[in-house]
C-alpha positions as CSV (number, residue, x, y, z in Angstrom):
1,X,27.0,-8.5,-22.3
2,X,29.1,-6.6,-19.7
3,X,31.4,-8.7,-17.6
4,X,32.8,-8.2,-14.3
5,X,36.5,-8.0,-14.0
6,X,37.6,-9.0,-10.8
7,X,41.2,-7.7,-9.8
8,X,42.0,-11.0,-10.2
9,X,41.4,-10.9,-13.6
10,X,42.0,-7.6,-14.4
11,X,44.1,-7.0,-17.2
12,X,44.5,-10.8,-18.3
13,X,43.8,-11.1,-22.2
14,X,45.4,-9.5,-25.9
15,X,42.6,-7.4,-26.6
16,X,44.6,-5.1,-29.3
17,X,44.2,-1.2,-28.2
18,X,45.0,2.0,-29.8
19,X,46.9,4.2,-27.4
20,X,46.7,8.2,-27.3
21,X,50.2,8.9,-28.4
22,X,49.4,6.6,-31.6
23,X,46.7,6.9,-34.4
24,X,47.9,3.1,-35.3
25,X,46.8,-0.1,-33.8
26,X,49.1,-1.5,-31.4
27,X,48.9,-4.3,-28.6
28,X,49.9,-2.5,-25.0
29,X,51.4,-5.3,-22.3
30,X,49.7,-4.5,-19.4
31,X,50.6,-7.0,-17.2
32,X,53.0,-5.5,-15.1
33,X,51.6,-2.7,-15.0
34,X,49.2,-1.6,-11.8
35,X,46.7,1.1,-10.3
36,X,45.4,2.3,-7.2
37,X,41.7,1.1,-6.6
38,X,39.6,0.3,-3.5
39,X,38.3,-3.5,-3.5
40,X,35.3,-4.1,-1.9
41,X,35.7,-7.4,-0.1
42,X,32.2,-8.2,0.5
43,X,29.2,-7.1,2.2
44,X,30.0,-5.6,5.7
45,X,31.3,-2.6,7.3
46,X,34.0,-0.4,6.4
47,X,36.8,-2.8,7.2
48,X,35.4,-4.1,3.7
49,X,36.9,-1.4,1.6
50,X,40.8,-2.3,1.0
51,X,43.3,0.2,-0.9
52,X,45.0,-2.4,-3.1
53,X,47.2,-2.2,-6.1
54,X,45.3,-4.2,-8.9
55,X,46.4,-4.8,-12.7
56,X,45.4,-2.3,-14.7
57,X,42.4,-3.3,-17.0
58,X,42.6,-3.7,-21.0
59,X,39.8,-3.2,-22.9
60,X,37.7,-6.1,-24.2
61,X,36.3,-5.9,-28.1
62,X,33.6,-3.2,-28.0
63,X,35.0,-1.5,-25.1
64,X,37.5,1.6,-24.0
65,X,39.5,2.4,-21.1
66,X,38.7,5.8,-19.2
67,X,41.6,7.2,-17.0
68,X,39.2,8.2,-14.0
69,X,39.3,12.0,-12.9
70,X,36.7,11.9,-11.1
71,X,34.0,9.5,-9.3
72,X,31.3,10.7,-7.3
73,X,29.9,8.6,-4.0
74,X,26.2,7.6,-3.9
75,X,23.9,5.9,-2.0
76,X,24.3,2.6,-4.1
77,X,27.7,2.0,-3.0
78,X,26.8,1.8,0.4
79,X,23.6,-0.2,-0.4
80,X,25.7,-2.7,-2.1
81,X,28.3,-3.3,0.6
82,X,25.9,-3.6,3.1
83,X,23.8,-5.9,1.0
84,X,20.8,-4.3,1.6
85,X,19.2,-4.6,-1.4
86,X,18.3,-8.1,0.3
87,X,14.8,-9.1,1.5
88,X,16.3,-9.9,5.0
89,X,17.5,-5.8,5.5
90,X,14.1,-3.9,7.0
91,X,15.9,-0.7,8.0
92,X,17.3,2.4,6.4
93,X,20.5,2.7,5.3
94,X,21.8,4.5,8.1
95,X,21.0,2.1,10.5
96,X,22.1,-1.2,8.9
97,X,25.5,0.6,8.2
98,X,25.7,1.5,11.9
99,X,24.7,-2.7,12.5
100,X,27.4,-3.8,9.8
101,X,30.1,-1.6,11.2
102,X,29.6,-2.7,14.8
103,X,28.8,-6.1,14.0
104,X,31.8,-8.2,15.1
105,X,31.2,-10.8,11.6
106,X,30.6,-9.5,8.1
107,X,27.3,-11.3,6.7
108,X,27.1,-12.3,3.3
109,X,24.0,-11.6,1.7
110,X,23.6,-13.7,-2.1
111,X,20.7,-11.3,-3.1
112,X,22.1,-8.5,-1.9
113,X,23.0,-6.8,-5.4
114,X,20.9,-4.6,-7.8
115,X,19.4,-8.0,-9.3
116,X,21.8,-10.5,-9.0
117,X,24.5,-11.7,-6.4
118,X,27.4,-9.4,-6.5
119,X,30.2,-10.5,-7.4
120,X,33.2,-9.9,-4.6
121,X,35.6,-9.0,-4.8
122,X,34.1,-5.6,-6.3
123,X,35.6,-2.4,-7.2
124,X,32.4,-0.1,-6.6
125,X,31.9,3.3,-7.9
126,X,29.0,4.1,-9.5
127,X,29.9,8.2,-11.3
128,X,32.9,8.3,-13.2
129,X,33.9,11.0,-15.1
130,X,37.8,10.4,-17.3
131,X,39.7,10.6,-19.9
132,X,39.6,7.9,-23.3
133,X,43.1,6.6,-23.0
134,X,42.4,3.7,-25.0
135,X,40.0,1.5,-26.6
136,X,39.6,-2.2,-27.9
137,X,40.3,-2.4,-32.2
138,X,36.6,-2.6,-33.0
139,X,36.0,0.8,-31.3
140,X,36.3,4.4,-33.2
141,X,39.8,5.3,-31.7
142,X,38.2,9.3,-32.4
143,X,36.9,9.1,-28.4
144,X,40.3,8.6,-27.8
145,X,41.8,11.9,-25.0
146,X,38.0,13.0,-24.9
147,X,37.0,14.0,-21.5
148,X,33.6,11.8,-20.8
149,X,31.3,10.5,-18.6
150,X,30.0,7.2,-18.4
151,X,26.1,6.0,-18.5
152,X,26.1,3.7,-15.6
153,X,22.6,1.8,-16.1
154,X,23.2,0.1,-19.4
155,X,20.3,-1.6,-20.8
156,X,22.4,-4.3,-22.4
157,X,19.5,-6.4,-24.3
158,X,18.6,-3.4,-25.7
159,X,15.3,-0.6,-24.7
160,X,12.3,-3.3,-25.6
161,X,13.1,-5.0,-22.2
162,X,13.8,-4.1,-18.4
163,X,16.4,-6.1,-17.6
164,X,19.7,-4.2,-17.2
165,X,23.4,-4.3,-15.4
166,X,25.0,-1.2,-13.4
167,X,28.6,-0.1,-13.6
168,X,29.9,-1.0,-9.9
169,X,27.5,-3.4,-9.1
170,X,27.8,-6.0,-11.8
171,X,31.1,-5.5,-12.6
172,X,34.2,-3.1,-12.0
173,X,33.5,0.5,-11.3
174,X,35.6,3.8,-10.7
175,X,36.7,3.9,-7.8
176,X,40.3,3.0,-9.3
177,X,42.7,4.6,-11.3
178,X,41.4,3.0,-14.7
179,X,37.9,1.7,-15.7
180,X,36.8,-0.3,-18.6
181,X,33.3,-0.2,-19.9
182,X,31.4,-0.4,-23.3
183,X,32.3,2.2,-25.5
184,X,28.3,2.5,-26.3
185,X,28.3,3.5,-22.5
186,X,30.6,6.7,-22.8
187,X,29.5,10.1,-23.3
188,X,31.8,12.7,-24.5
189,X,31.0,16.2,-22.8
190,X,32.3,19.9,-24.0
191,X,31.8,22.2,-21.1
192,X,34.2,24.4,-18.9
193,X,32.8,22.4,-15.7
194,X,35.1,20.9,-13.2
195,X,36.2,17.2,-13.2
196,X,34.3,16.5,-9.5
197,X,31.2,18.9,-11.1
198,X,31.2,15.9,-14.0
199,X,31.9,13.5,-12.0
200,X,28.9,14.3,-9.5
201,X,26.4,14.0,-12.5
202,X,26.0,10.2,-13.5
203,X,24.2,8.1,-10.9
204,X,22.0,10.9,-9.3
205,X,21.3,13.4,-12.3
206,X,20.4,9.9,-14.3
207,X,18.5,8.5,-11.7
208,X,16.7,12.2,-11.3
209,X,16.0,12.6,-14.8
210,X,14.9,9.4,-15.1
211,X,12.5,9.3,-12.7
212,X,11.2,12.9,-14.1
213,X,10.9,11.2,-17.7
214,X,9.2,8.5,-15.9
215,X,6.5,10.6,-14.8
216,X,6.0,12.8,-17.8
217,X,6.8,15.8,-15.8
218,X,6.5,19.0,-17.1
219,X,5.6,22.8,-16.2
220,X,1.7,21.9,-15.6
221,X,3.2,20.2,-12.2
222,X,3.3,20.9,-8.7
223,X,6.3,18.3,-7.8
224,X,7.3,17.5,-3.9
225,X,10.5,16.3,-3.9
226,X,12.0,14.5,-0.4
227,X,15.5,14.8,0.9
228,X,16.4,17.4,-1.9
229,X,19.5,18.5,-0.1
230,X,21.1,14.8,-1.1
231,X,22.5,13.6,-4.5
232,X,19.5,12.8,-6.3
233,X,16.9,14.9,-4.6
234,X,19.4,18.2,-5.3
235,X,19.4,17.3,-9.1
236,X,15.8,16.6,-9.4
237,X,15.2,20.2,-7.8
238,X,17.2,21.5,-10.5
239,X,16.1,18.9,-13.4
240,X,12.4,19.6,-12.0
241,X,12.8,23.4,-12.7
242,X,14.5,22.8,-15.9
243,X,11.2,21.5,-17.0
244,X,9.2,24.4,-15.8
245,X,7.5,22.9,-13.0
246,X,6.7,24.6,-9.5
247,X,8.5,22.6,-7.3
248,X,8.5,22.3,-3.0
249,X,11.5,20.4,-1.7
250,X,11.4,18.6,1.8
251,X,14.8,19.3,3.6
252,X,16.5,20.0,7.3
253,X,15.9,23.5,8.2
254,X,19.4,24.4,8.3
255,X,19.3,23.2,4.5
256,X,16.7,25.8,3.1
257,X,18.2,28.3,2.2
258,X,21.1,26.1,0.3
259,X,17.8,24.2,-0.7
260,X,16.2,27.6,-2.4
261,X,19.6,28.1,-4.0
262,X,18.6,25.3,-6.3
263,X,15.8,26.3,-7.1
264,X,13.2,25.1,-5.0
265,X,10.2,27.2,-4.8
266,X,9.2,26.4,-1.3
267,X,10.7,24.6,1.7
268,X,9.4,22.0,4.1
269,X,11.3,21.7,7.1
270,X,11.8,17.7,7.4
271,X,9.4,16.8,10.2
272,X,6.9,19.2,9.6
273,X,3.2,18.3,8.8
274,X,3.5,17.9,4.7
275,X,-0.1,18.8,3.2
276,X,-2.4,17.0,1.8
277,X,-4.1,16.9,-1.5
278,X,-1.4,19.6,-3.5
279,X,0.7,18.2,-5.9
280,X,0.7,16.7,-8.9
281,X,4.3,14.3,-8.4
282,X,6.0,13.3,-5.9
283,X,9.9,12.2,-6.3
284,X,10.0,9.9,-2.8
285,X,13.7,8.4,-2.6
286,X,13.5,8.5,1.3
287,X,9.9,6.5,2.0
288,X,10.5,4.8,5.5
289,X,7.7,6.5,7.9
290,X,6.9,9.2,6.3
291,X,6.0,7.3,2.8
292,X,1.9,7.7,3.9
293,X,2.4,11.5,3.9
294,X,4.0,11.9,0.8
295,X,1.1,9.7,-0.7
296,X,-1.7,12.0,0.6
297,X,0.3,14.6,-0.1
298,X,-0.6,14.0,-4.0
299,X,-3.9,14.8,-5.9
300,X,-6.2,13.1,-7.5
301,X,-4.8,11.5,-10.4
302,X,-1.3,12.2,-9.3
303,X,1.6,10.5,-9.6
304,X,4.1,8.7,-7.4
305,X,7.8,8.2,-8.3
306,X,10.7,6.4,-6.8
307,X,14.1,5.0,-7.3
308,X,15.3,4.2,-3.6
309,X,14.4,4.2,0.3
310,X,17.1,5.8,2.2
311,X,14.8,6.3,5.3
312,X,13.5,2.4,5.2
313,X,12.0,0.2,2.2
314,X,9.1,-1.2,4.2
315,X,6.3,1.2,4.0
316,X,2.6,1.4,5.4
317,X,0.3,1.7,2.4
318,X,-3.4,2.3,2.4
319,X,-4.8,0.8,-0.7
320,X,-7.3,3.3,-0.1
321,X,-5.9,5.8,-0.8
322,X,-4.4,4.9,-4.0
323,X,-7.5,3.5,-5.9
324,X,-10.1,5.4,-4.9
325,X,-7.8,8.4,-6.1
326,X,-6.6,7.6,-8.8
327,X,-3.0,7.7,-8.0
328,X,-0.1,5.9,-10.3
329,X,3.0,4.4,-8.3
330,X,6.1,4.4,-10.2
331,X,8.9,2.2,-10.2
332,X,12.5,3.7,-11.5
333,X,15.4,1.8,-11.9
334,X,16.9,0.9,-15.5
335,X,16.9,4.2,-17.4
336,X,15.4,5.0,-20.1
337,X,16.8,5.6,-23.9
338,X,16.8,9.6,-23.7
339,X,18.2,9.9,-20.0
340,X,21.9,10.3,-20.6
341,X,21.7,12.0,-24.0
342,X,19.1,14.1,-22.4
343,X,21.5,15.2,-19.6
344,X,24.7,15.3,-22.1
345,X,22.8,18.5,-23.9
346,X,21.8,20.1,-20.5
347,X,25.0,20.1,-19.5
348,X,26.6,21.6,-23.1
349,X,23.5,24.0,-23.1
350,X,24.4,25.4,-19.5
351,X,21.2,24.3,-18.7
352,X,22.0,22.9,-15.1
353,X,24.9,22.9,-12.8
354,X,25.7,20.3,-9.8
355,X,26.6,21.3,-6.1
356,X,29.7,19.4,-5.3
357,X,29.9,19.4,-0.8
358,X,33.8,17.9,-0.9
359,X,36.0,16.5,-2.8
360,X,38.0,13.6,-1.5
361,X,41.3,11.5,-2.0
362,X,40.3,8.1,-3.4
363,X,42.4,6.5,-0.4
364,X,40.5,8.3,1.8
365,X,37.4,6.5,1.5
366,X,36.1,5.0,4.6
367,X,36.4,9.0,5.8
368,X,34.3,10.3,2.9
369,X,31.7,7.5,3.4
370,X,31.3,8.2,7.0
371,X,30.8,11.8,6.6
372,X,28.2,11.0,3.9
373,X,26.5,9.3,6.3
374,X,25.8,12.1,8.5
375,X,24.2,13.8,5.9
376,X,24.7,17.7,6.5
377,X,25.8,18.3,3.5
378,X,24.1,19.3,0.1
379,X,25.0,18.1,-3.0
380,X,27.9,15.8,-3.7
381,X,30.6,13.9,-2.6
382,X,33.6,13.7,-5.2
383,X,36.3,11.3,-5.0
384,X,39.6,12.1,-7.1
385,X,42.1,9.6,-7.8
């Protein structure tokens, strides 16, 4: 079972770990040694994320240390701070962040994580992609100086059941200088990409591919995908393609073309009339008021996929339209066995390639948040350390 480490705890322990200058076993005193990371205090506004200097983590048995290069921002990070994974939060994202940041008292929500409370103080950050600079004695020291990335949704009690923790949200993430996870969690990668290009792939090209896997799509498919200039909607343009499938993204006019860049085969201009009864899959992360659209949008028979609701998670359905036609709605969340491994060999292959927007200082946080926020970018936002 993955733990939390609060910076409180962080590095406390004599976990024994092999460093990169040494082949041999040795114990590191980390104590008085520290790192740069942003704490998340708590749900709230931006006042929430603190720069603090926080003892470096060791690794526990079964786990290594990855000197962060590279950490992407997502959705989730937001979601989390703002607690709105809670039943109480009716309204997109955008507009409970623009609640929680002029609200004059941060609320604490306890359901307000993934699937359990979250524990504050929290260093978020979801993507990481680093360097093995050390690992626990019961881990092959061979990952040691490999450049990896790390599978974020780790089905801890194995693939026979749902139930699942999430780097960032159930314990310490990378948004720091140094992260420690389960070694079973990190993924070596050989490719000549960028740090922020590997560090953009975790949360969104796992959730895409996922979500894709999910739905058995493959080049038989007519997929709609909604707000495809974001994270996860730009990868599943790509990861759609990859599996042969015609694909139509719904984007901002002034996104199209950069849209069509990935791939996309047509455009919908967000807020025009989406049409009814044409595709085979729909990848929905936005929902909110348009959710009834993108459901009549599908055929008979077709399926329905998401893995968020950016634009508002209460939705109007007609039941109607879902049994008399046949349609399957699909749930996406803790990922599946072949996701990561899947996305490993895409990447070696040259299969795919991310769109990083901006890269960011770490310290400079609150700034890169905000500007995700106003969404006119495509692609990713990369945070380096």
């Amino acid at each position: 079972m993955v733990t939390n480490r609060s910076p409180e705890s962080a590095g406390s322990g004599d976990t024994e770990v092999l460093c990169p200058a040494s082949a041999s076993a040795s114990v590191v005193a980390m104590s008085a040694e520290t790192m740069t990371a942003v704490v998340t205090t708590g749900n709230g506004g931006f006042d929430r994320l603190e720069i603090q200097q926080v003892p470096i983590p060791r690794p526990a048995p079964g786990e290594a240390r990855i000197r962060v290069l590279a950490a992407g921002i997502n959705n989730t990070e937001i979601n989390t701070r703002l607690g709105w994974y809670s039943d109480d939060v009716t309204a997109s994202t955008d507009d409970t962040s623009s609640d929680a940041d002029a609200a004059d008292d941060d609320v604490h929500r306890e359901d307000g994580g993934w699937s359990a409370p979250t524990p504050w103080p929290l260093i978020q950050g979801t993507d990481c992609c680093g360097v093995v600079d050390a690992v626990a004695t019961d881990v092959d020291p061979s990952i040691v100086g490999r450049r990896v990335i790390v599978r974020c949704s780790i089905r801890h009690l194995g693939y026979d059941t749902y139930d699942h923790v999430w780097m960032a949200s159930d314990f310490d993430g990378a948004f720091a200088e140094y992260v420690t996870v389960a070694a079973s969690e990190v993924f070596p990668v050989d490719c000549d990409w960028t740090d922020a290009e590997l560090g953009s792939i975790p949360c969104a090209y796992g959730t895409s591919e996922n979500m894709l896997h999910r739905a058995g799509v493959d080049g038989a498919d007519h997929v709609l995908v909604t707000g495809a200039s974001g994270g996860v909607g730009s990868a599943t343009v790509q990861l759609a393609k990859r599996r042969g499938a015609r694909v139509t993204a719904v984007a901002s006019a002034s996104k199209a073309a950069a849209v069509r860049a990935l791939g996309a085969d047509d455009v919908i201009a967000r807020g025009e009339p989406i049409p009814t009864d044409t595709f085979t899959v729909a990848v929905d992360n936005v929902a909110g008021p348009a959710f009834a659209a993108v459901l009549g949008s599908l055929r008979r028979g077709g399926r329905y996929v998401s893995s968020g609701a950016i634009g508002g998670p209460i939705v109007e359905l007609d039941m109607r339209t879902m049994y008399l036609r046949d349609l399957r709605l699909i749930g996406s969340t803790a990922w599946d066995e072949p996701v990561f491994p899947n996305l490993v060999g895409y990447i070696e292959r040259g299969e795919i390639r991310p769109v990083v927007a901006k890269t960011f200082p770490l310290v400079d946080i609150v700034a890169a948040q905000q500007e995700f926020l106003e969404k006119a970018h495509v692609g990713k936002f990369v945070l380096i350390p």
